[in-house]
matplotlib code that plots the C-alpha trace (Angstrom):
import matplotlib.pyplot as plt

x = [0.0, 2.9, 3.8, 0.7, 0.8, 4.1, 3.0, -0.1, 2.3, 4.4, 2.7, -0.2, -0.7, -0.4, -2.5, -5.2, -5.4, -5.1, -8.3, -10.1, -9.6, -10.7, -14.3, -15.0, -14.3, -17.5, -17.0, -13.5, -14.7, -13.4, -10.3, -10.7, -11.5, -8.6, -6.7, -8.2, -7.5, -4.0, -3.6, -5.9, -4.1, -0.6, -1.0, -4.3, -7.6, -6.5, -3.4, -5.6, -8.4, -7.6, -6.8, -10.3, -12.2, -11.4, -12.7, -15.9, -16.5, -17.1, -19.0, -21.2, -21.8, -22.5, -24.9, -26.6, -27.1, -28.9, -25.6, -25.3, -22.7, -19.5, -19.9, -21.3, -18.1, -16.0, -17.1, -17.7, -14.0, -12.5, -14.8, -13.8, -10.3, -10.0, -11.4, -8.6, -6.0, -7.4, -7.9, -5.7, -8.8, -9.8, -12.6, -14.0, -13.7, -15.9, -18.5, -18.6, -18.8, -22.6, -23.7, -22.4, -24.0, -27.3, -27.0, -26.2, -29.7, -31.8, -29.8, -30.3, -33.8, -34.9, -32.8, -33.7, -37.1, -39.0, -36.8, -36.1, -40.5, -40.3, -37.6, -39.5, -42.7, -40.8, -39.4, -43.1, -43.7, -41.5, -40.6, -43.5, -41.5, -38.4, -39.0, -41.5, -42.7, -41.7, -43.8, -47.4, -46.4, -46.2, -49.7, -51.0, -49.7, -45.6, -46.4, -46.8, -44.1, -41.9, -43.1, -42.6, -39.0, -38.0, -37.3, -35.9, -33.4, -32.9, -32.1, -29.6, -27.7, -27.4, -26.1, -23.8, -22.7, -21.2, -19.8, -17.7, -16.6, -15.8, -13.7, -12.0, -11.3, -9.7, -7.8, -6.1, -5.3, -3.9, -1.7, -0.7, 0.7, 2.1, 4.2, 5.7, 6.5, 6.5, 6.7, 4.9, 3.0, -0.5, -0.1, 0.7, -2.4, -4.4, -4.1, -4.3, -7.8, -10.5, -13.4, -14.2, -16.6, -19.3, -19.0, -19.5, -22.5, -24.1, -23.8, -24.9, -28.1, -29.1, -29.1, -31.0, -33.9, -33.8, -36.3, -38.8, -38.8, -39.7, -39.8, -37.5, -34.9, -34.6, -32.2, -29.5, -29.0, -26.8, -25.1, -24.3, -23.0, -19.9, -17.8, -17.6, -16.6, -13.9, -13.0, -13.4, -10.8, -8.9, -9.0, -8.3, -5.0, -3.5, -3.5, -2.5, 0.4, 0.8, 0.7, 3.1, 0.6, 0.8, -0.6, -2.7, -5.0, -6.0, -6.2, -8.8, -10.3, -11.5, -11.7, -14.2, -16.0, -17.1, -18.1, -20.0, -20.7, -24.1, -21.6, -18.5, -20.0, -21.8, -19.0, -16.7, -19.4, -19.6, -16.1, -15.5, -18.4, -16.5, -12.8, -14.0, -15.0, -12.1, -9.1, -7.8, -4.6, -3.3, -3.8, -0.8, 2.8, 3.5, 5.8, 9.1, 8.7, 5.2, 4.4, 2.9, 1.9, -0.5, 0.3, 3.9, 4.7]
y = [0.0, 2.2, 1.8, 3.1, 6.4, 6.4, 6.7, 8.9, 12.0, 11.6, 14.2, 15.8, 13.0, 10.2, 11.5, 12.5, 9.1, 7.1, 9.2, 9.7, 5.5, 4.5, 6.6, 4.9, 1.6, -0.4, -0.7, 1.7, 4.7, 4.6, 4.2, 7.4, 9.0, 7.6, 8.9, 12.3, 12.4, 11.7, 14.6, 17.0, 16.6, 16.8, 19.8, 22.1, 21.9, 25.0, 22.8, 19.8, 20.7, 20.8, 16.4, 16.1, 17.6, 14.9, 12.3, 13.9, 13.6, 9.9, 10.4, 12.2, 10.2, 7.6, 9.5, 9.9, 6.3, 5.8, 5.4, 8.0, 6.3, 7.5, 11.0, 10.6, 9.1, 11.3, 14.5, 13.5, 11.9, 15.1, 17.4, 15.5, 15.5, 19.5, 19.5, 17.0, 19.0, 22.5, 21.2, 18.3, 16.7, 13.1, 13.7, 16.6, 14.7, 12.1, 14.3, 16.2, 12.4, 12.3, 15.2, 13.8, 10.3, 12.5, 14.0, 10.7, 9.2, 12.2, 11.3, 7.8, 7.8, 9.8, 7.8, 4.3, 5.3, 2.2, -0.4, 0.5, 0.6, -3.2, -4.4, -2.4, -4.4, -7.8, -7.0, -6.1, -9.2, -11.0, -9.7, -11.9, -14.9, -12.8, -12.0, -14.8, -15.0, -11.7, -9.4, -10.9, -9.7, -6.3, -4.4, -2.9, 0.6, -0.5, -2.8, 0.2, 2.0, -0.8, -1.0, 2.7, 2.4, 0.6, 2.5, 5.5, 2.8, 1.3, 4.3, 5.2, 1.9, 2.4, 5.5, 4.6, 2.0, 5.3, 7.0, 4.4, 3.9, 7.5, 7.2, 4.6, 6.3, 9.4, 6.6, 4.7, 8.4, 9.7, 6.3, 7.1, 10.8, 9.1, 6.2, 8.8, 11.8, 10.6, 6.7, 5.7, 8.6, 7.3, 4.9, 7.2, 9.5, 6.7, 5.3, 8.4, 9.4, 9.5, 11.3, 14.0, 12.2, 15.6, 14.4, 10.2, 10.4, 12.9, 10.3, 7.9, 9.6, 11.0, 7.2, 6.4, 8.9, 10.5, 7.9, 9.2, 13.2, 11.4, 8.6, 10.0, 10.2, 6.8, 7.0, 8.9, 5.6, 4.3, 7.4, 8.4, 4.6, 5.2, 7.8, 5.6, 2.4, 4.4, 5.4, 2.2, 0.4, 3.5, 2.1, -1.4, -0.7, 2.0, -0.7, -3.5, -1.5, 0.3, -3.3, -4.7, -6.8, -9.4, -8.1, -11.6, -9.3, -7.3, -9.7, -11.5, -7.9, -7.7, -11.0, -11.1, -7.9, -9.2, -12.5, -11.5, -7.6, -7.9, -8.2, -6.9, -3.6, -2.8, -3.6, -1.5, 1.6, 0.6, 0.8, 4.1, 5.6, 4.1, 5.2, 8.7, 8.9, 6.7, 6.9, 3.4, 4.6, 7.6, 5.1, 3.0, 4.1, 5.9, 3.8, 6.5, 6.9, 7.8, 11.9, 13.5, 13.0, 15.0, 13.2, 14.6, 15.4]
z = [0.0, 0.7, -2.7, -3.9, -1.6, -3.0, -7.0, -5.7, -4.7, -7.2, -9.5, -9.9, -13.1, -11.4, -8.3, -11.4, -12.4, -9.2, -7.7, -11.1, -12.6, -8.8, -8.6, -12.4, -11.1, -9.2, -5.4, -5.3, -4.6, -1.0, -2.8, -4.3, -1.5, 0.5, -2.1, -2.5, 1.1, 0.9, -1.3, 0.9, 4.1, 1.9, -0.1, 1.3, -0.7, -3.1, -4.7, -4.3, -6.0, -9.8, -8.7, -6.4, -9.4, -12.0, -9.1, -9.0, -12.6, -12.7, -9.3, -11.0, -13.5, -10.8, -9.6, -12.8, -13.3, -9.8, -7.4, -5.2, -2.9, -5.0, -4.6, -1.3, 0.5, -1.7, -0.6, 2.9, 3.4, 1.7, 4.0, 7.1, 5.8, 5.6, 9.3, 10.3, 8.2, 10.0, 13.4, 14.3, 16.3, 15.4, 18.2, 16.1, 13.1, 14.6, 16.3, 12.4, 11.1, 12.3, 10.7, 7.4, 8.1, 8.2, 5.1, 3.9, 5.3, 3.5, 0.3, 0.1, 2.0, -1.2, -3.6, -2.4, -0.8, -2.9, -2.1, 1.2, 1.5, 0.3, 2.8, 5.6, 4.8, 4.8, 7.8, 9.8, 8.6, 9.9, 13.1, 14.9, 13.8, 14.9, 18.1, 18.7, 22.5, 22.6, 20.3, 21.2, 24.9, 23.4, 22.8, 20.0, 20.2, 21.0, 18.1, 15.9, 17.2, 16.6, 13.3, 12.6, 14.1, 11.1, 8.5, 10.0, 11.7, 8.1, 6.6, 9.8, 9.5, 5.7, 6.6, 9.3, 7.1, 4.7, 7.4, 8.5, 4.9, 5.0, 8.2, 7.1, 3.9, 5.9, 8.2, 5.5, 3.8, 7.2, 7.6, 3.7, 5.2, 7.9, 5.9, 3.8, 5.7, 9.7, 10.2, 13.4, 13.4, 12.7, 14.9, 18.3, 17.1, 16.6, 20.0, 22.1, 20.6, 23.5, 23.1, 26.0, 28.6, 27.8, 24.6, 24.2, 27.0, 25.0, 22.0, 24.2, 25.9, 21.9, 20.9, 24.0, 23.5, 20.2, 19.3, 22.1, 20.6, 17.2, 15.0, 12.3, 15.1, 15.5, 12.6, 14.8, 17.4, 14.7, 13.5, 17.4, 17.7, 15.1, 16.5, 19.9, 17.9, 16.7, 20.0, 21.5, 18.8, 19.6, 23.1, 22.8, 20.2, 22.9, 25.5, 23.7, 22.5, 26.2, 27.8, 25.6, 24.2, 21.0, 18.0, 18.2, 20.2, 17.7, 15.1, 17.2, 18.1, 14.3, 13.0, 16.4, 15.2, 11.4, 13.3, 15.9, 15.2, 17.1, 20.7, 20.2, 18.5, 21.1, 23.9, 22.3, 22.6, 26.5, 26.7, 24.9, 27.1, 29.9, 28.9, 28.6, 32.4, 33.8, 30.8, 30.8, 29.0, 31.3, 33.9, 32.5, 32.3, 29.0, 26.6, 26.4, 22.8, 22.9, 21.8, 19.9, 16.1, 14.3, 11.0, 10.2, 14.0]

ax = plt.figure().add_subplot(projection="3d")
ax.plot(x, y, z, "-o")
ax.set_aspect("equal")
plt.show()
C-alpha cells in the first residue's frame, strides 16, 4: 500500500489518475476517496483541488445512473479530511462524522425510498417470527411504534454504514501521510484518541432517547453509535500496544468484530463511554517513545 501512496504524490498526473480510474471503477470509490484524502491533508484543498475535481467527474456520473454512494463518500472523506488538516482533532472529526451520516440518510432515503419501502414491509412481517414469545407480549400501540422504528433505523444503518466507509477512507489516507513523511506517526495519534466524557455520554443519551422526541430520530442511534466504535478500537489498540501486548489481540479484536458484530460492536461503545469517564490509557505508564503526532509530527 505504501507503494501506492508512494506513486499517488508523485505528480499531480499520477494523483489524477489514481483518484479519477478509482471513482470509475465499481466498489472503489473509498479508494478514491482515500486517495483524495491523501492529497488534501498533503497539499491544502487549493493545490488539491484541480486532482479532487477529476474524481468527482465519474462520481457524478455515478450519480446519474442511480448510485449515489460514490460522490457521497468522496465529498464527505475530503470534508472531514480538511477538518482534520485544520484542526488536528480526530474527536471533532468524529463528532462532524454524524452530521455527514445524516446528510447521507436524506440522500439515500430519497434515492432508495422504494426499495427500502419493500424491505420495511418484509421486515413487519416477519418480526413476529423474529422476536416470537416476545412481540405478542407487546400491545398494540408498541407494536406500531416498533413498526414505525424501522425504517428511520434502516435508513440510519445504511447511513452509518457510509460514514464508516468515509472514516476509514480518511484513516487509511492519514496512515498514507504518515508512511511517507513521519513513520509511526498514525499509529501514536491513533491510539491516544479518546473522546471527551461531555461528549461520548451525550452520544450515548441521543441514541437512547432520540427515538422518544420522534420517530424519524430513530435513525441517529446508529449514527451516534460510530464515532464511539472508533474510540473504542482506539481504546483497545492504545492498550495492547501500552501493555506490551501481542498483535494476536488485535487480530482477534476484528476477526471477532465481522463474526459477531451484534456483541462486540456494542461492547466497544460501552467501553469508549467508559474510557472517557475513567481513561484506561493515562492510567498506565507511558511507553518513552510515545508523543505526539499530528500526521507529520
Amino acid at each position: 500500500m505504501r507503494a501506492l501512496a508512494d506513486f499517488i504524490m508523485r505528480g499531480r498526473m499520477q494523483a489524477t489518475l489514481v483518484v479519477a480510474a478509482a471513482a470509475a471503477l465499481p466498489m472503489l470509490f473509498w479508494l478514491s476517496a482515500a486517495a483524495g484524502s491523501l492529497v488534501l491533508l498533503r497539499r491544502g484543498l487549493s493545490d488539491a483541488l484541480g486532482i479532487l475535481v477529476w474524481a468527482m467527474l465519474p462520481a457524478l456520473v455515478w450519480w446519474y445512473f442511480g448510485e449515489p454512494r460514490t460522490l457521497l463518500v468522496l465529498l464527505g472523506t475530503l470534508g472531514l479530511a480538511l477538518v482534520l488538516r485544520t484542526s488536528t482533532s480526530w474527536p471533532r472529526v468524529l463528532m462532524l462524522s454524524i452530521g455527514l451520516g445524516v446528510i447521507y440518510s436524506l440522500v439515500l432515503g430519497s434515492q432508495f425510498g422504494e426499495l427500502i419501502a419493500a424491505t420495511v414491509s418484509e421486515l413487519q412481517a416477519l418480526l413476529p417470527k423474529m422476536l416470537e414469545g416476545v412481540y405478542e407480549q407487546l400491545t398494540a400501540a408498541e407494536q406500531a411504534k416498533l413498526d414505525s422504528l424501522l425504517a428511520p433505523v434502516m435508513v440510519g444503518l445504511m447511513a452509518a454504514v457510509l460514514q464508516i466507509v468515509s472514516l476509514l477512507a480518511l484513516l487509511l489516507g492519514r496512515y498514507w501521510q504518515a508512511q511517507l513523511y513521519n513513520p509511526g506517526g498514525f499509529g501514536r495519534e491513533f491510539r491516544a484518541l479518546r473522546l471527551p466524557a461531555p461528549m461520548a455520554i451525550g452520544l450515548l443519551l441521543v441514541m437512547l432517547v432520540a427515538p422518544n422526541f420522534g420517530v424519524e430520530l430513530a435513525m441517529l442511534m446508529p449514527l451516534c453509535s460510530v464515532p464511539l466504535v472508533f474510540a473504542g478500537m482506539a481504546l483497545l489498540h492504545g492498550l495492547v500496544t501500552k501493555g506490551k501486548l501481542a498483535r494476536f489481540w488485535l487480530v482477534g479484536l476484528y476477526v471477532s468484530l465481522l463474526l459477531f458484530m451484534q456483541l462486540v460492536y456494542p461492547l466497544l461503545v460501552v467501553l469508549a463511554v467508559v474510557d472517557s469517564l475513567i481513561d484506561f490509557r493515562g492510567r498506565l505508564v507511558s511507553d518513552s517513545g510515545a508523543g505526539p503526532a499530528n500526521g507529520e509530527g
